[in-house]
C-alpha positions in Angstrom: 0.0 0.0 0.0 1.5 3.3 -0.7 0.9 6.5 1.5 1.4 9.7 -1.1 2.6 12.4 1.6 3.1 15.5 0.3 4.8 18.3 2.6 6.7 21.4 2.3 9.8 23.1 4.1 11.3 25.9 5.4 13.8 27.5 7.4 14.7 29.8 10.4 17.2 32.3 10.5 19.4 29.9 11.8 19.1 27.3 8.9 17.0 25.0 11.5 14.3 23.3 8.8 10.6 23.1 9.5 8.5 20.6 7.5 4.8 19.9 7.4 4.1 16.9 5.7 0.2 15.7 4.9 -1.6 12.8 3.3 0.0 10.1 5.9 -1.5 10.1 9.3 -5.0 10.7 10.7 -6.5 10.4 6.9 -10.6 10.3 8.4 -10.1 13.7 9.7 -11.2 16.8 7.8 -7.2 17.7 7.9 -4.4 16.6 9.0 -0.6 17.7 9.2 2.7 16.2 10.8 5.0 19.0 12.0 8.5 18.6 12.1 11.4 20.7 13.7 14.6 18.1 14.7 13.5 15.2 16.6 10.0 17.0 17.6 7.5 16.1 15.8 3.5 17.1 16.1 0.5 15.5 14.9 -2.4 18.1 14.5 -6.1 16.9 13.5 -9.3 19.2 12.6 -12.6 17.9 12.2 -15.9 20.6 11.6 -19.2 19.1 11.9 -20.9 19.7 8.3 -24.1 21.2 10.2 -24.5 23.9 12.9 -26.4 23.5 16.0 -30.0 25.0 15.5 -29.9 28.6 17.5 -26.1 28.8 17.6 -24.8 32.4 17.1 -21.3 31.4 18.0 -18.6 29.0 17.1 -18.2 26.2 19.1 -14.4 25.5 18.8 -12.6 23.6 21.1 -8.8 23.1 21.0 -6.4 20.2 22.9 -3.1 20.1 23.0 -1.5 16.8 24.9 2.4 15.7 25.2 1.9 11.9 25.0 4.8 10.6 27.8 6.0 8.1 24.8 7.2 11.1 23.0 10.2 11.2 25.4 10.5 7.7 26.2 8.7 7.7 29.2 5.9 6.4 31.2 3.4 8.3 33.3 3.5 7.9 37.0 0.6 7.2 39.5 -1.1 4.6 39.6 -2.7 4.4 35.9 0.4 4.7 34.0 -1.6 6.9 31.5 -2.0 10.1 29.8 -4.8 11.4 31.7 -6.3 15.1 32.4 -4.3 17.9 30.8 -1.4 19.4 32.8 -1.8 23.4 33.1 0.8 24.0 31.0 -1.1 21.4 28.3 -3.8 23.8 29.3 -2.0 27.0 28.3 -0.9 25.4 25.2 -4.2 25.2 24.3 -4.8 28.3 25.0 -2.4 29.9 23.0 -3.4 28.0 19.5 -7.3 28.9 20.4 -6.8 32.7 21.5 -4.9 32.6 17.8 -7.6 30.7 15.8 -10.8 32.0 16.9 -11.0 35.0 15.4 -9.9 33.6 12.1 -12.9 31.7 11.3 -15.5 33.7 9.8 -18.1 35.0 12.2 -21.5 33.4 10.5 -19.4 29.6 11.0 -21.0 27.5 14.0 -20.6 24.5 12.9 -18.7 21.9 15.9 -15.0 22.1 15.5 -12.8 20.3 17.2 -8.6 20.7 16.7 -6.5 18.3 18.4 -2.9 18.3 18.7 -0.7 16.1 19.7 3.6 15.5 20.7 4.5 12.4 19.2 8.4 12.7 19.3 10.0 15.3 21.5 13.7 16.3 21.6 13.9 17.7 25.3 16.2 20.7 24.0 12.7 21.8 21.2 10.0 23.6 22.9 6.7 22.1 21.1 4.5 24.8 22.1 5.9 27.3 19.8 5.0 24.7 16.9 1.4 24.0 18.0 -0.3 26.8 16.4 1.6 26.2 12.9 0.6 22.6 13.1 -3.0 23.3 13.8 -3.3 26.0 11.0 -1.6 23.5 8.3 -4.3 21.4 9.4 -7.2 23.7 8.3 -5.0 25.0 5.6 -5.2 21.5 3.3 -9.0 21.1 4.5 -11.8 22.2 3.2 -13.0 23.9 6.7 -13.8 27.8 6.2 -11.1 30.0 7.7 -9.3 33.2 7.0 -6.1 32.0 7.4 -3.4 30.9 7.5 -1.9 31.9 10.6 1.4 30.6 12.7 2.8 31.5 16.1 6.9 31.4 17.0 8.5 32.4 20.5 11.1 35.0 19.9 13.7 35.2 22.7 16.4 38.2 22.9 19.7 36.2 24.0 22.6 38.0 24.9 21.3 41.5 22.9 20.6 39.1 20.1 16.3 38.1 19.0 16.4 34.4 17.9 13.1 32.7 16.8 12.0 29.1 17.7 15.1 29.1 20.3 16.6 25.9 21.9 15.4 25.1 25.5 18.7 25.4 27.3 19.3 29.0 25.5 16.1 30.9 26.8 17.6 30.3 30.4 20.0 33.6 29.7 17.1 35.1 27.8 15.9 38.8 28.7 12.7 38.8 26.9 10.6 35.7 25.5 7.7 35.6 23.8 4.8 33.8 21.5 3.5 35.8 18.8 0.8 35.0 16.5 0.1 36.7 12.9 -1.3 36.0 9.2 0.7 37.8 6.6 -0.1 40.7 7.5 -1.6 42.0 11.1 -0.4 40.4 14.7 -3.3 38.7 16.7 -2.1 37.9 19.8 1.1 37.9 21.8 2.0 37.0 25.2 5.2 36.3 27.2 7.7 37.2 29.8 10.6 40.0 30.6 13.3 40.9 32.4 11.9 44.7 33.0 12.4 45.4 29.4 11.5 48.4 27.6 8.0 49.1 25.5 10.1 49.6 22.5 12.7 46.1 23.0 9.2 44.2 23.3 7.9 46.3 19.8 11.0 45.0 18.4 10.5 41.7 19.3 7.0 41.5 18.2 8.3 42.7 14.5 10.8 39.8 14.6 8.6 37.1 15.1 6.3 38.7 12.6 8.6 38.7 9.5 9.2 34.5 10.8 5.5 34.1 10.8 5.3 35.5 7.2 7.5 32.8 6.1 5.1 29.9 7.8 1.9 31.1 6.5 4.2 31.0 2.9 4.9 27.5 3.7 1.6 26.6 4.4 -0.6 28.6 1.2 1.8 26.6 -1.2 1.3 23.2 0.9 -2.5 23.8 0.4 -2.1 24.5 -3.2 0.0 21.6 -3.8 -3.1 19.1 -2.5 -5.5 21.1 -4.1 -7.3 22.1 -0.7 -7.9 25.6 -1.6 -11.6 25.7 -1.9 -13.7 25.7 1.5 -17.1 23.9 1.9 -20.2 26.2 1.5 -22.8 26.2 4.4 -25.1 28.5 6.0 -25.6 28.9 9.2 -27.2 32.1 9.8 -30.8 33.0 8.8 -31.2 36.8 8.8 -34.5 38.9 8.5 -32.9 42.6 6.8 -36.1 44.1 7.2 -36.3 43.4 10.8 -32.4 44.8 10.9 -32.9 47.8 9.6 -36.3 48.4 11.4 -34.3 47.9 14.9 -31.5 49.9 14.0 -34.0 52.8 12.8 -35.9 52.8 16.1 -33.4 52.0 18.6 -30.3 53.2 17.8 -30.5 56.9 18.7 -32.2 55.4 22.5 -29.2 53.3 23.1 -27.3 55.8 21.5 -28.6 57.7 24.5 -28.7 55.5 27.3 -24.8 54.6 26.6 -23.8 58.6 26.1 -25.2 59.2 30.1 -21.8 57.6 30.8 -23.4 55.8 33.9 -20.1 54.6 35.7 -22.1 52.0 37.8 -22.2 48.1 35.3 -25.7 47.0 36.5 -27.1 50.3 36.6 -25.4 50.9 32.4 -26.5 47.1 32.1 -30.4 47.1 33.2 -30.9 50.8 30.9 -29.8 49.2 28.1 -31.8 45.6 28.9 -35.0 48.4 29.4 -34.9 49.7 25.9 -35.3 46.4 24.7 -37.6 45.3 27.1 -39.8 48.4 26.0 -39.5 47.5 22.4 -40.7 43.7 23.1 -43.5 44.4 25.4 -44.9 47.5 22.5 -45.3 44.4 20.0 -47.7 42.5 22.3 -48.5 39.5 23.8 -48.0 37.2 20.3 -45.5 38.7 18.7 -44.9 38.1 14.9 -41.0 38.9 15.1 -38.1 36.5 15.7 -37.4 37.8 19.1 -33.7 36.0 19.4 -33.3 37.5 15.6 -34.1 40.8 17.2 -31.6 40.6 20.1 -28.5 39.6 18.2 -29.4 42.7 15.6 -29.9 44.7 19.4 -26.5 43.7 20.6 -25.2 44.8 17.4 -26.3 48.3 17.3 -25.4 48.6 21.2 -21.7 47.8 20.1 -21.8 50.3 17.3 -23.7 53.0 19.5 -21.0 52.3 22.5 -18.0 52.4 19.7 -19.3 55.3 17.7 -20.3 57.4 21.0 -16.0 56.9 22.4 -14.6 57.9 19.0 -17.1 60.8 18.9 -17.1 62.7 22.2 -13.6 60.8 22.9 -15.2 59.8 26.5 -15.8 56.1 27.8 -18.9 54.1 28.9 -18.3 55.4 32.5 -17.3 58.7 31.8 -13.7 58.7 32.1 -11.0 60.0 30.0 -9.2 57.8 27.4 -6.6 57.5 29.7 -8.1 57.6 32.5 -7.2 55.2 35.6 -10.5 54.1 37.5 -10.4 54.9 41.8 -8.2 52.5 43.4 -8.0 51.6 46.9 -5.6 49.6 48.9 -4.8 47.6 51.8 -2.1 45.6 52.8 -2.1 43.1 56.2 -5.9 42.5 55.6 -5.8 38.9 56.8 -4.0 38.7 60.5 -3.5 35.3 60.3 -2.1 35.0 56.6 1.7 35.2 56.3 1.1 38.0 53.8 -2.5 38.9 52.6 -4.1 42.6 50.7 -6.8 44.0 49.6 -6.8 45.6 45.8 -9.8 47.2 44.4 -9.9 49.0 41.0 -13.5 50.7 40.3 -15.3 47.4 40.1 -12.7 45.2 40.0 -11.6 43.6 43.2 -8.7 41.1 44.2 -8.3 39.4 47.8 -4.8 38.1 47.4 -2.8 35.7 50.0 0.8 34.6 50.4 2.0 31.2 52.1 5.1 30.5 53.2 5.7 26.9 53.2 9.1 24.6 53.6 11.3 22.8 50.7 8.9 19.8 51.4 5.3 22.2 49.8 7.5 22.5 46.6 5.1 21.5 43.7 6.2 18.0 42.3 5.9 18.1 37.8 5.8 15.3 36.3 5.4 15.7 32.4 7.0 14.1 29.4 9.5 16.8 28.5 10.1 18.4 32.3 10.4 16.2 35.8 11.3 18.8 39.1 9.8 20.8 41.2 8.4 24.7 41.7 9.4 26.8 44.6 6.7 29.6 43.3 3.3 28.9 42.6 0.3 31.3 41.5 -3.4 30.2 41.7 -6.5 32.5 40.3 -10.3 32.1 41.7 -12.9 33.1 39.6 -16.6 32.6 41.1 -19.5 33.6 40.1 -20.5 35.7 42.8 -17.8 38.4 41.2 -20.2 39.1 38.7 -23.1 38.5 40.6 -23.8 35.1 38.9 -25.0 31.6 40.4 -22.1 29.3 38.8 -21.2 25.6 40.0 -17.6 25.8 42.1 -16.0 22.7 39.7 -12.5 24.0 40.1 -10.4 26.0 37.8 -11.2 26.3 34.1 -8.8 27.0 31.8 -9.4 31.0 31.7 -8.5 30.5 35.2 -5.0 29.1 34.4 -4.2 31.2 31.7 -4.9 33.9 33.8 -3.5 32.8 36.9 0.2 31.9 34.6 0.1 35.6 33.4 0.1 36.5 36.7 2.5 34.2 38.0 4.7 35.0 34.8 4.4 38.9 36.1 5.5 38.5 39.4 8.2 35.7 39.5 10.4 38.5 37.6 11.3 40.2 41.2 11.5 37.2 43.4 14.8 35.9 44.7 15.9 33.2 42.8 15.5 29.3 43.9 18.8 29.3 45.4 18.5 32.5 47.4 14.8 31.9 48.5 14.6 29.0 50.9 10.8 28.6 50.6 7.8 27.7 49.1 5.8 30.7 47.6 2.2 30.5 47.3 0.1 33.3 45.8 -3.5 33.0 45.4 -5.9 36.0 44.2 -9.5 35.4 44.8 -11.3 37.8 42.6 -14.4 39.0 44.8 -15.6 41.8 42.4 -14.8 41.6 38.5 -15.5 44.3 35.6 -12.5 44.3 33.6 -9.1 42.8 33.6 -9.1 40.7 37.3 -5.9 39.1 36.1 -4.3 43.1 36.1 -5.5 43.3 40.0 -4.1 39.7 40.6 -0.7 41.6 39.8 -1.0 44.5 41.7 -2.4 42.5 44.6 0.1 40.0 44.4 2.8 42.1 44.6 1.4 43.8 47.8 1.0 40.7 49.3 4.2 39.0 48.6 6.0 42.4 50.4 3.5 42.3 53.4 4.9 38.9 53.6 8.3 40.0 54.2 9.3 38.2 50.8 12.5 40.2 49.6 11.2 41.0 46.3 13.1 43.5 43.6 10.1 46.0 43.1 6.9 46.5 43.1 5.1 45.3 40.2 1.6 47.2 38.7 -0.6 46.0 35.6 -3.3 47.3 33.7 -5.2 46.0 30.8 -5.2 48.7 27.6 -8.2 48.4 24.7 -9.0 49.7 21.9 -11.6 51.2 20.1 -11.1 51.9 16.0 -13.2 52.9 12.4 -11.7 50.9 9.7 -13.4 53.5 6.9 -12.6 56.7 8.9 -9.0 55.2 10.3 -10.1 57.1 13.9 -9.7 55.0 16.6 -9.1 55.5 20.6 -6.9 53.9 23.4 -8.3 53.1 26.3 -6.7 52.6 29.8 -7.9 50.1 32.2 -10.7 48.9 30.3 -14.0 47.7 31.7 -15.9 44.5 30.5 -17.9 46.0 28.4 -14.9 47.6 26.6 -13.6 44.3 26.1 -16.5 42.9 24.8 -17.4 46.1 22.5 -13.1 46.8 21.7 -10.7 45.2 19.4 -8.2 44.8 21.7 -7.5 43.7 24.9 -3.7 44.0 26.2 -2.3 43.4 29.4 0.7 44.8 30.8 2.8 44.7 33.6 6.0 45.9 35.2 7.6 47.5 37.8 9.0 50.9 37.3 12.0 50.0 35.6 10.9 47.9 32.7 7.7 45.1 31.9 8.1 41.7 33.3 4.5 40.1 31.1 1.9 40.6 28.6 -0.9 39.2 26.8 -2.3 40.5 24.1 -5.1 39.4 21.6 -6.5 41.6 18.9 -9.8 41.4 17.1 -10.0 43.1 14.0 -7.2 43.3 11.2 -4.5 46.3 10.3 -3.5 47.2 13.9 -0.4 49.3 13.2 2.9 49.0 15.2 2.0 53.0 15.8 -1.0 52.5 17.5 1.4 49.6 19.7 3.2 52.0 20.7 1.1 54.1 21.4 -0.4 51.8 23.3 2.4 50.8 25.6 3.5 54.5 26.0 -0.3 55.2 27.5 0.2 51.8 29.6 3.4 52.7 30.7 1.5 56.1 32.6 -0.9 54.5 33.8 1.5 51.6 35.6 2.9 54.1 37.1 0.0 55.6 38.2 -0.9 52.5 39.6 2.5 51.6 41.5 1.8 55.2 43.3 -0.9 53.9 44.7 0.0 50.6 45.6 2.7 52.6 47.4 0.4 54.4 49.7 -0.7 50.6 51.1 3.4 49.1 51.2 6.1 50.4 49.8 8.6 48.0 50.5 9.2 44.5 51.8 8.8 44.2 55.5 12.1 43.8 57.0 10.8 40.5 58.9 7.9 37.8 58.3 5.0 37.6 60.3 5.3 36.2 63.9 3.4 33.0 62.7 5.2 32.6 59.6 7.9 29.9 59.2 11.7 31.1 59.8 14.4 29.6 57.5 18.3 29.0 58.3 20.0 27.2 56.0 23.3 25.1 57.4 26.1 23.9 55.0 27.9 21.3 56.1 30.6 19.0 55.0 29.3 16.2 51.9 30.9 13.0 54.1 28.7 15.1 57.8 25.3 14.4 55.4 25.1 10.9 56.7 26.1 11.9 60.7 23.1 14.7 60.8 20.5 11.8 59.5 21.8 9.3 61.5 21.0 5.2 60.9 17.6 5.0 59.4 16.8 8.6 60.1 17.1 8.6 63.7 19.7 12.0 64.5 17.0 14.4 62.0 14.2 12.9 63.2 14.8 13.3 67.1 16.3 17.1 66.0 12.7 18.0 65.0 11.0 16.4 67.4 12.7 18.1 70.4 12.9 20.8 68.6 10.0 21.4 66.8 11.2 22.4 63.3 11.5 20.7 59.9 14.7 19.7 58.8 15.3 19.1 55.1 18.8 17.4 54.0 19.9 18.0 50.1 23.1 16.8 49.0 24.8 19.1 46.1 27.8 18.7 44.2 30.3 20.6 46.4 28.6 19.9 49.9 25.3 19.0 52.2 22.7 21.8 53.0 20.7 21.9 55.8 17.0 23.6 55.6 15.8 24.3 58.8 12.0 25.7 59.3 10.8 27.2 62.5 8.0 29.2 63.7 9.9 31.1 66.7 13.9 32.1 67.5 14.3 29.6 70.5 13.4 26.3 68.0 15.2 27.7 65.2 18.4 28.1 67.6 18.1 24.6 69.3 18.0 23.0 65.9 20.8 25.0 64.4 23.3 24.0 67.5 22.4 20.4 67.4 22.9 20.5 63.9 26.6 22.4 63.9 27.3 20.3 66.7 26.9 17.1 64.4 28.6 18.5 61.3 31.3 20.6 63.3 35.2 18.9 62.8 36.6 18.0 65.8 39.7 20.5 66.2 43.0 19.1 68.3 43.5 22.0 70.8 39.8 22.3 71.5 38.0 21.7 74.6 34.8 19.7 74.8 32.2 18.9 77.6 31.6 15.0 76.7 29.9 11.9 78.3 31.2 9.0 79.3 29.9 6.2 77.1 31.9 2.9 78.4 34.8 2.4 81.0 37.6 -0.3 79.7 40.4 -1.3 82.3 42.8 1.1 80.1 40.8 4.1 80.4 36.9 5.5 78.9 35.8 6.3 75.9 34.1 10.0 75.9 30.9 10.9 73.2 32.6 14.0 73.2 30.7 15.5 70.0 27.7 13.9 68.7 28.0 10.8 67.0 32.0 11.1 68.1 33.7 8.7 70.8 37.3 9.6 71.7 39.8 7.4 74.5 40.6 9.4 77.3 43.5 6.7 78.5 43.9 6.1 81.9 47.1 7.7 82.2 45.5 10.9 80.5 43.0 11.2 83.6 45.0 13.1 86.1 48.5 13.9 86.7 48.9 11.5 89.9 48.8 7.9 88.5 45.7 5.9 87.9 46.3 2.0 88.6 42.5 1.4 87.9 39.6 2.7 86.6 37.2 1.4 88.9 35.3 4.3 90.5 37.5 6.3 88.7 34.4 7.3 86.9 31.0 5.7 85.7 29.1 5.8 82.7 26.9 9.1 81.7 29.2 11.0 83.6 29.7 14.6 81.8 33.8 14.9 81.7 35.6 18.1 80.2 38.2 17.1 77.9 40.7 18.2 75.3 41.2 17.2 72.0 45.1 15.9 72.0 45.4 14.1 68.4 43.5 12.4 65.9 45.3 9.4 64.8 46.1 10.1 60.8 45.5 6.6 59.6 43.0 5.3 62.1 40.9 8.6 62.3 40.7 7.8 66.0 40.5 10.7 68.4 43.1 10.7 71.4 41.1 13.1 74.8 42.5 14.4 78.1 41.3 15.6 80.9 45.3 15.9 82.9 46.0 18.4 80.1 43.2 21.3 81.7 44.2 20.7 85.0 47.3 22.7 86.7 50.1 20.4 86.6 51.4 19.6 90.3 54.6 21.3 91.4 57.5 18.9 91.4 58.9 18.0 94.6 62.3 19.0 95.6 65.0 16.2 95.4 66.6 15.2 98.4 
């Protein structure tokens, strides 16, 4: 049987080849494409339903991404030995292809479509998830699925002053600046990624980088679909639309919403319920048995309330709540809000509200990971809470979702910039913002809240770090368009651009960006990141007037750290035979006591909730490791008595022979009750027997010696 593949090629800068290869795998779906950089290969499936669900006015897309453990020649652990729910970065993977996909497909599509994708071969030093995206839009490139494509996403990474695209694993470890951007040919959808307190313009530049490598893809990918003949979409309908009814809504209730929306009512429900009222009216003034298609007659409502909202901003150049374009909403602040938490405050933002709490735990709360491509642990860990009572919603509690993650890792992404790195931070950092109040950009308060928090904890981070979500309003005819700061919901919903940013006042440490409409200049970018650089600051003044610093010392109830180096050969003395010596230390102690061995030496990490503990456990733990010195002077216990003299546990774990003639000056002839056993003796450290290692004590040495007597 023969397979006829057919794929195409390319190259990055760096002469690395890309192929996509069709016509092989997966043949049942509606397309299919193999992705290959190296030794990483990806398998990406699409499959559309050829009819819409009946009353759909959206399209009901959903997008998997899973790294099978085969890939990397290994196998699962737990107790099922199989790929099971998604990891949350499988999750943010997902993420990234479906914030780049969505708004590709034409809006009137609502037919199920489902795009899987999937690691088959991984090379540890490739990072998949900058392929994912390519290998999903090669896949509806050679089908016949309709979509406005193609599209492709790289991470661009500036290493040592240099941008490379698509870079090694082990290289992005020295990396300044990293990021995924997606594009088509010719406009950038969405971008998101991580700094080292960069500039606005270093990430611009960045952004154009990836774009001109992104040209090249989408390239690749038109001539693939050309070369399997794949070029013409299916033809479907999915939309039934009454233009008489449009036109009759827009005539009679555009200039009332027009209205309503121009009061600039700061206040969501209140903006919410006028808007809901001139509908209402409308409805209840055609009667009881109306001959209209009432959901026909809301869509066309909810699309003259966008263009009344949108037209109203560009025209008086004020927002929905009455603000300025860039305009901050009223913040207020509180840091120490929870007594009990180890760090804990309070960030509200108009209607936007973030309860935030830090946890200091010990080496043993590290988070264990456990994928196909990465095995370790995390010292800092970021979780977001979205209920529904935030936006006064009855919603099931069934655990995160996967907006929660991605906006929980932007966050995390945010803040990890200014805290200490692993080997300077002895504990386990956990950060978790429960949003109590949400109308616009929760993930931007998560930031600010966090960053409060983490410093009323006493964690010794860098800076202060502030975020703030920036939107856009814009009139393709007319080219006028606005920039918003600190967009609400609604300006989200209604914009064509929602971009987060965050920093601290030296440079941006994350962003996330997604972009709705096509032809968003790199002017307006910048002009966007120059008006969400103000408002940052802005922002960080206020934080300011809650904490402006790190607290020089952790709560009462918070755990204290001391970390112990000792000597690599000392490691097994401080355990002791089955764990005996650690486990009695934090027993009597009351502390945890965590042993790591490195390459150069042991380290001791020793967690306590008060000084006295924490200074019990560190003596008994120097004691242990400590070298016995000749010269020295110990205070021992007798452990056995031998007719030639006692051997003294004169350090822990350390038995030395204090000889019968070492006793006294006078002469001994016997030991017996000489001394007895658990008797504390000071002694000295005479010599330690190079070949033997056996310690020589005595106790003669630190008493005066006796004057001679005169000879007769």
């Amino acid at each position: 049987m023969q397979l006829n593949a057919v794929s195409k090629s390319f190259q990055l800068q760096d002469g690395r080849e890309i192929s996509i290869e069709t016509g092989k795998l997966a043949r049942q779906a509606d397309g299919s494409v193999v992705i290959r950089m190296g030794n990483t290969m990806l398998l990406a499936t699409v499959v559309s339903k050829k009819e819409h669900l009946e009353g759909a006015d959206f399209l009901p897309l959903s997008v998997d991404y899973q790294e099978k453990f085969a890939s990397a020649g290994r196998i699962p652990g737990g107790f099922l030995k199989r790929e099971g729910k998604l990891s949350d970065y499988e999750v943010l993977v997902c993420r990234l292809v479906d914030r780049a996909l969505r708004p590709m497909f034409p809006d009137d599509y609502h037919a199920d479509t489902q795009v899987n994708i999937q690691l088959i071969s991984a090379d540890k030093d490739e990072q998949p998830d900058a392929l994912a995206a390519l290998a999903a839009s090669s896949a509806l490139a050679v089908s016949d699925i309709p979509f406005n494509g193609p599209i492709s996403e790289v991470r661009v990474a500036r290493i040592e002053g240099e941008f490379v695209v698509n870079p090694p694993r082990s290289a992005t470890e020295t990396a300044d600046l990293e990021l995924i951007v997606a594009a088509t040919m010719e406009n950038v959808i969405m971008v998101e990624g991580e700094m080292k307190e960069v500039s606005e313009e270093d990430m611009l530049e960045g952004i154009k980088v990836a774009h001109e490598a992104i040209k090249v893809q989408c390239q690749a990918q038109i001539e693939l679909a050309e070369l399997v003949g794949s070029t013409e979409k299916r033809e479907y309908s999915h939309e039934v639309h009454d233009e008489d009814l449009k036109k009759r809504i827009q005539d009679e209730l555009y200039d009332k919403v027009y209205e309503v929306v121009a009061r600039k009512v700061a206040d969501k429900k209140e903006r919410s319920s006028a808007i809901s009222a001139v509908f209402d009216e409308w409805v209840e003034a055609l009667g009881e048995e109306p001959e209209e298609d009432l959901d026909l007659a809301k869509m066309y409502f909810k699309g003259i309330h966008k263009k009344a909202a949108r037209n109203m901003t560009l025209a008086e150049r004020v927002r929905l709540d009455g603000r300025q374009l860039d305009e901050v909403r009223p913040i207020a602040v509180e840091a120490d809000f929870l007594p009990m938490a180890h760090g804990s405050s309070l960030f509200t933002r108009g209607e936007t509200q973030s309860l935030t709490t830090v946890t200091l735990g010990t080496k043993l709360d590290e988070q264990m990971i456990d994928s196909a491509l990465k095995q370790g642990t995390n010292k800092f860990i970021l979780h977001y809470n979205f209920p529904g009572f935030s936006t006064g919603e009855v919603k099931p509690n069934r655990g995160p979702g996967r907006r929660e993650v991605g906006h929980g890792n932007l966050a995390m992404r945010a803040l990890k910039q200014v805290i200490p790195a692993d080997e300077d931070n002895p504990y386990t950092i956990r950060v978790v913002s429960d949003i109590l109040e949400s109308n616009g950009s929760s993930s931007m308060a998560t930031v600010c809240a966090g960053s409060m928090a983490l410093m009323d904890a006493g964690v010794p981070t860098s800076g202060a770090v502030s975020g703030i979500a920036m939107g856009m309003i814009s009139d393709a005819e007319t080219g006028n368009f606005a920039v918003l700061s600190d967009i609400l919901g609604d300006e989200d919903h209604l914009g064509d651009m929602d971009f987060k940013v965050a920093g601290t006042a030296k440079g941006l440490t994350a962003t996330q960006m997604d972009i709705k409409v096509d032809g968003l200049s790199y002017e307006v970018l910048s002009q966007a990141l120059e008006q969400s650089k103000r408002g940052r600051m802005h922002i960080l003044d206020k934080m300011n007037e809650g904490i402006s610093s790190p607290r020089n010392d952790l709560k009462e109830h918070a755990p204290r750290s001391v970390v112990v180096k000792i000597e690599k050969d000392m490691i097994g003395a401080v355990i002791g035979p089955g764990g005996k010596i650690v486990q009695e230390i934090q027993k009597e102690t009351n502390t945890t006591v965590v042993i790591e061995e490195t390459e150069t030496h042991g380290t001791v990490n020793i967690f306590a909730v008060n000084k006295t503990d924490m200074d019990n456990a560190v003596n008994r733990v120097k004691a242990i490791a400590s070298m016995p010195e000749v010269g020295e002077t110990y205070t021992g216990k007798v452990k056995s008595i031998m007719p030639f003299g006692a051997f003294i546990e004169f350090m822990p774990n350390r038995d030395g022979l204090l000889h019968i003639s070492e006793i006294k000056w006078e002469r001994v002839e016997t030991m017996e009750g000489v001394m007895k056993v658990g008797e504390e003796v000071t002694v000295k450290l005479i010599d330690i027997d190079k070949k033997t290692g056996k310690y020589r004590l005595s106790r003669k040495a630190l008493l005066p010696r006796p004057e001679r007597k005169p000879k007769n």
